[in-house]
DSSP file (Angstrom, degrees, kcal/mol; ACC not computed):
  #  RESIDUE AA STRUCTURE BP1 BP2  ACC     N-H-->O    O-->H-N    N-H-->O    O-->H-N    TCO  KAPPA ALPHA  PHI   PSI    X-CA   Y-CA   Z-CA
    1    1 A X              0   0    0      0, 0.0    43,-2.4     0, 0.0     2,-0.3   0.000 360.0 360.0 360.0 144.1    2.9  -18.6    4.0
    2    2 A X  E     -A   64   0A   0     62,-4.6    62,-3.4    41,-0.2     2,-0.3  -0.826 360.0-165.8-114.4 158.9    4.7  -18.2    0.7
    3    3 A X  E     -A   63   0A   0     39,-0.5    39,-1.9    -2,-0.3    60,-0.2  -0.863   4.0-168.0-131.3 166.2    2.8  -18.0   -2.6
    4    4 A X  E     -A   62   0A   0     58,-1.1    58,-0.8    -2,-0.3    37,-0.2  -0.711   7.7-140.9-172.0 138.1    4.1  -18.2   -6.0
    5    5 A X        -     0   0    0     35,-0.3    33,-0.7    -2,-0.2    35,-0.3  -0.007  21.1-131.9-170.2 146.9    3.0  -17.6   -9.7
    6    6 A X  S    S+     0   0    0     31,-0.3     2,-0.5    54,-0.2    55,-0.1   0.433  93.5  38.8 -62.7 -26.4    3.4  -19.2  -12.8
    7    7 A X     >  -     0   0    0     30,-0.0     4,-1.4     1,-0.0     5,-0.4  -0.984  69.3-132.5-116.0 145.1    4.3  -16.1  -14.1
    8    8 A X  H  > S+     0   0    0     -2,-0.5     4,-1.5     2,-0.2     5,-0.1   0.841 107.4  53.1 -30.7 -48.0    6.1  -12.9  -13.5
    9    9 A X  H >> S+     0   0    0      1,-0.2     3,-3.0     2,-0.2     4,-1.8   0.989 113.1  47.6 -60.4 -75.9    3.4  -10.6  -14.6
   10   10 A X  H 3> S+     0   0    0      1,-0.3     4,-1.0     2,-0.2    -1,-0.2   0.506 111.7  44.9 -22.5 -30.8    1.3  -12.3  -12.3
   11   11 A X  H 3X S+     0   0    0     -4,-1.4     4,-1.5     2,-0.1    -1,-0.3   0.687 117.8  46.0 -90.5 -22.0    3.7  -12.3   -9.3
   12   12 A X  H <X S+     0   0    0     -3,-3.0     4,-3.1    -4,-1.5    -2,-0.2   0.992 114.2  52.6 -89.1 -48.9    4.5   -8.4  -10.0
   13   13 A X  H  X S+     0   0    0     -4,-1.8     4,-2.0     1,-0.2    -1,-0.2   0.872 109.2  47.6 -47.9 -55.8    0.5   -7.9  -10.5
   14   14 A X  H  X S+     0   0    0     -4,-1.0     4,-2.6     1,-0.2    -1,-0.2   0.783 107.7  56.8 -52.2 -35.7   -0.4   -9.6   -7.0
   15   15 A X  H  X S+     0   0    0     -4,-1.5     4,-1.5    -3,-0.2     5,-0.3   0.991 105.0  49.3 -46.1 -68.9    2.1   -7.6   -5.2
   16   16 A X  H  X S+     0   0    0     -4,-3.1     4,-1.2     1,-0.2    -2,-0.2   0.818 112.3  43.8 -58.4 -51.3    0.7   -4.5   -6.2
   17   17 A X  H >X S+     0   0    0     -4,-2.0     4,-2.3     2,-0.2     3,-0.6   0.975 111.0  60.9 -52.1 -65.8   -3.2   -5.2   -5.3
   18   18 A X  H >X S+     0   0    0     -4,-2.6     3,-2.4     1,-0.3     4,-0.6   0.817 111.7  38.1 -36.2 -83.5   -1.8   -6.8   -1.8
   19   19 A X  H >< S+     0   0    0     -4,-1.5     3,-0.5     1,-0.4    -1,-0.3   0.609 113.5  51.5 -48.4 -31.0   -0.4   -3.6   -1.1
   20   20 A X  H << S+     0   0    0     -4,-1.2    -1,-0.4    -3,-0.6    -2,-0.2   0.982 111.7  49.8 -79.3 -57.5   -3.2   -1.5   -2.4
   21   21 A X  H << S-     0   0    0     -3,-2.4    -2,-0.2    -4,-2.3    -1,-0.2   0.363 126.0-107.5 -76.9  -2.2   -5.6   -3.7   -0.2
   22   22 A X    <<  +     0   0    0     -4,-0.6     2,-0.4    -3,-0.5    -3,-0.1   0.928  69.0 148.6  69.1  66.5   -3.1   -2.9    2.9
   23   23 A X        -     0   0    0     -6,-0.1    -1,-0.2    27,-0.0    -4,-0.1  -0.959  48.6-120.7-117.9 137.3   -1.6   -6.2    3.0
   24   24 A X        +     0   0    0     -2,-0.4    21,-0.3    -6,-0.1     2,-0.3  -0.550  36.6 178.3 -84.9 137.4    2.1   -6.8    4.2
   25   25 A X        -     0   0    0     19,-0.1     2,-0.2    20,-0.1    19,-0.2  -0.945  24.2-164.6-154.9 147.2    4.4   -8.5    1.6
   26   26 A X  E     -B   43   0B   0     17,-4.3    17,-2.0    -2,-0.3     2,-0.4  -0.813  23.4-137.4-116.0 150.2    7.8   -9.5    1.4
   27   27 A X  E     -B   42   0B   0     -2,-0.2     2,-0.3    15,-0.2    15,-0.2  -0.957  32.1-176.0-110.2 146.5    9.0  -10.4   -2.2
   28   28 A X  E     -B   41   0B   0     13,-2.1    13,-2.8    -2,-0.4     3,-0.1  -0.993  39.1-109.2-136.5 138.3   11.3  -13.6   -2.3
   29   29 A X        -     0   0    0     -2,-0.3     2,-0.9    11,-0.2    11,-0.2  -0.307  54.4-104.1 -57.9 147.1   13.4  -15.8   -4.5
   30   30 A X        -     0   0    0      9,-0.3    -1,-0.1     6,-0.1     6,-0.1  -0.608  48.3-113.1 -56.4  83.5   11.0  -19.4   -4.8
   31   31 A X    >   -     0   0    0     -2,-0.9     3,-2.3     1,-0.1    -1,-0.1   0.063  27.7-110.4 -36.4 131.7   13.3  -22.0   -2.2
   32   32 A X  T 3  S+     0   0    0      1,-0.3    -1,-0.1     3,-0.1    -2,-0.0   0.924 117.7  66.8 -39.6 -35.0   14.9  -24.6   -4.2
   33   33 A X  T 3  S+     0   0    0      2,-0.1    -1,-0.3     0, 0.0     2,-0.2   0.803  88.8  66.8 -58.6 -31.5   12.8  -26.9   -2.7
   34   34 A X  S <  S-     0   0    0     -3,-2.3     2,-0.4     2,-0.1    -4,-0.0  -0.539  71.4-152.8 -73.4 141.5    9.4  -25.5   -4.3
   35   35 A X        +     0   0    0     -2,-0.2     2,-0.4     4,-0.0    -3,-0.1  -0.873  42.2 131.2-125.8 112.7    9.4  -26.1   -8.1
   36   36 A X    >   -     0   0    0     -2,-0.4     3,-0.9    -6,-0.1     4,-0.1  -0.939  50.6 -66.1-141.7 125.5    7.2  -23.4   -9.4
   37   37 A X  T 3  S-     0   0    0     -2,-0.4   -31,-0.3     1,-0.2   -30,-0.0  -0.138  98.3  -2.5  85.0-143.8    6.9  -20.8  -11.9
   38   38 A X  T 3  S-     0   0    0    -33,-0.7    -1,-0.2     2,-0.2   -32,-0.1   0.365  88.8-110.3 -94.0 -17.4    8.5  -17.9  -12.4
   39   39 A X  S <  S+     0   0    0     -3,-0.9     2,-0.3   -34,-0.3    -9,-0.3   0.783  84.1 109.1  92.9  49.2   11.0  -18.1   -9.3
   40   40 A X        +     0   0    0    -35,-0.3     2,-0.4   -11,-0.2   -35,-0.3  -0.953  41.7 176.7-121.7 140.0    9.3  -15.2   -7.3
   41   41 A X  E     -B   28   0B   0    -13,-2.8   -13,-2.1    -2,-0.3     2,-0.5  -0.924  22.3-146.7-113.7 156.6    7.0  -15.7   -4.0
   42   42 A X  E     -B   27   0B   0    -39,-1.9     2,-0.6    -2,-0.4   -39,-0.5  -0.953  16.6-135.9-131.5 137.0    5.7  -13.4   -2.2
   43   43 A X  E     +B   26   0B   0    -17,-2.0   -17,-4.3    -2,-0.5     2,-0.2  -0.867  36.0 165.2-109.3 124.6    5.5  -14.2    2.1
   44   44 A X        -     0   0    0    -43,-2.4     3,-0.3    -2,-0.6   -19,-0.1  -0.994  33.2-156.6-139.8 162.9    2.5  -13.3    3.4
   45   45 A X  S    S+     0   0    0    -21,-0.3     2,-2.5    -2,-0.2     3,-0.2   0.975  80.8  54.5 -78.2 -62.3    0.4  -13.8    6.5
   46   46 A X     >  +     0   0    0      1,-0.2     4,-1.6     2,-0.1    -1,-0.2  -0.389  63.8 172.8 -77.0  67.3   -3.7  -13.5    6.5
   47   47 A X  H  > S+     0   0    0     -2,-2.5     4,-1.8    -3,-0.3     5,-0.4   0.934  70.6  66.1 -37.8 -43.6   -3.8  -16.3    3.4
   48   48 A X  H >> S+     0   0    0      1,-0.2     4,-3.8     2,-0.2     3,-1.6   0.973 110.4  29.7 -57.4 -66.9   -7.8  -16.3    3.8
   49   49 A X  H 3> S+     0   0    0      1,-0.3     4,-2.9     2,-0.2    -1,-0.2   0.888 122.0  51.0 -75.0 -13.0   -8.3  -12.4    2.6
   50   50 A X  H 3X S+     0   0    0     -4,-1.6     4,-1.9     3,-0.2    -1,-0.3   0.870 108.8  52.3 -76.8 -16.6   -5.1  -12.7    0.3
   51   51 A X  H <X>S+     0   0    0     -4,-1.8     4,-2.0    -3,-1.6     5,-0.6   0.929 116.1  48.8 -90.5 -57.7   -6.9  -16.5   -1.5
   52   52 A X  H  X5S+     0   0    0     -4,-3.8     4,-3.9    -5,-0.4     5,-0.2   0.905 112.6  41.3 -57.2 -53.3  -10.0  -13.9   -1.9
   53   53 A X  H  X5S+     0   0    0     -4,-2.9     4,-1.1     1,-0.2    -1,-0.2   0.911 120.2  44.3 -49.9 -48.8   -8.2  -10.9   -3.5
   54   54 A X  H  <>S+     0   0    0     -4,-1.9     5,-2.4     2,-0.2    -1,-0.2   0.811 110.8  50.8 -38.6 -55.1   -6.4  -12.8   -5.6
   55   55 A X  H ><5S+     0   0    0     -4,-2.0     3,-2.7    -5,-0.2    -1,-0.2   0.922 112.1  52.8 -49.4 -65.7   -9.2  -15.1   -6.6
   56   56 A X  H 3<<S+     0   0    0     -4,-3.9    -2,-0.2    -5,-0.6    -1,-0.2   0.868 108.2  43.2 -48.9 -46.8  -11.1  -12.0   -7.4
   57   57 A X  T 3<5S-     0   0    0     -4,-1.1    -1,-0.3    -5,-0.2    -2,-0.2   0.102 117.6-118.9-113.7   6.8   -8.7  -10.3   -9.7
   58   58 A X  T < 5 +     0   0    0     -3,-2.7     2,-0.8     1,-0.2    -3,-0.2   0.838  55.4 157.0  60.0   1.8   -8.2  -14.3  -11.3
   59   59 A X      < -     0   0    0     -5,-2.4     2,-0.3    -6,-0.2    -1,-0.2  -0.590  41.7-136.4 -69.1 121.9   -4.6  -14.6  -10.6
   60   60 A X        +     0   0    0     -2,-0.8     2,-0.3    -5,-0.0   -54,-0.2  -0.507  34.6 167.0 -97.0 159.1   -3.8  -17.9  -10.5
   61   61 A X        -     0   0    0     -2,-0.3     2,-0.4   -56,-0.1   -56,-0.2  -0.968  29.7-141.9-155.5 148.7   -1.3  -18.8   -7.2
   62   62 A X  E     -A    4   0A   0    -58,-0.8   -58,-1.1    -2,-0.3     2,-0.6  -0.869  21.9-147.5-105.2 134.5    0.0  -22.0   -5.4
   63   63 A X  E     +A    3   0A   0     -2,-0.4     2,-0.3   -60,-0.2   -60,-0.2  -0.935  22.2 174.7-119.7 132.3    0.2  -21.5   -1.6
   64   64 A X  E     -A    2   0A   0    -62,-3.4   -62,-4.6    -2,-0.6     2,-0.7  -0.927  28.9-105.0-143.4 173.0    3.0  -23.4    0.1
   65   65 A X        -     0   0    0     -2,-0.3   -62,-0.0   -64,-0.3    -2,-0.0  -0.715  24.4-115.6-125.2 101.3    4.1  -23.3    3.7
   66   66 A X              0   0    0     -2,-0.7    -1,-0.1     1,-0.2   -23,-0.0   0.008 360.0 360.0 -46.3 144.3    7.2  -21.7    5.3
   67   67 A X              0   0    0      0, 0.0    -1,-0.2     0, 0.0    -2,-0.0   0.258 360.0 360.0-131.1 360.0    9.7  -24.1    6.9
């Protein structure tokens, strides 16, 4: 699943927490196809416990779906 941020701060901030909560993330450019943001996504797997940290710490995120 890719996620992606209206803002930078916001993409840099969610990275950092995944990883501190011992979550694998790749950072990635936003695919042309997505129009979102800030142009960063971050690919992750488990969406369920990443929707909660996230959620928790009030970051706001779009989740869209690798093709």
């Amino acid at each position: 699943m890719l996620i992606s941020f209206n803002s930078t701060s916001h993409a840099i901030r969610a990275e950092r927490m995944l990883i501190e909560n011992g979550i694998n993330v790749t950072v990635m450019p936003i695919p042309a196809k997505i129009r979102a943001g800030c142009g960063i996504a971050l690919n992750i797997d488990d969406i369920k416990t990443v929707k909660t940290i996230l959620n928790e710490a009030q970051i706001e995120f779009e989740v869209h779906k690798n093709d």
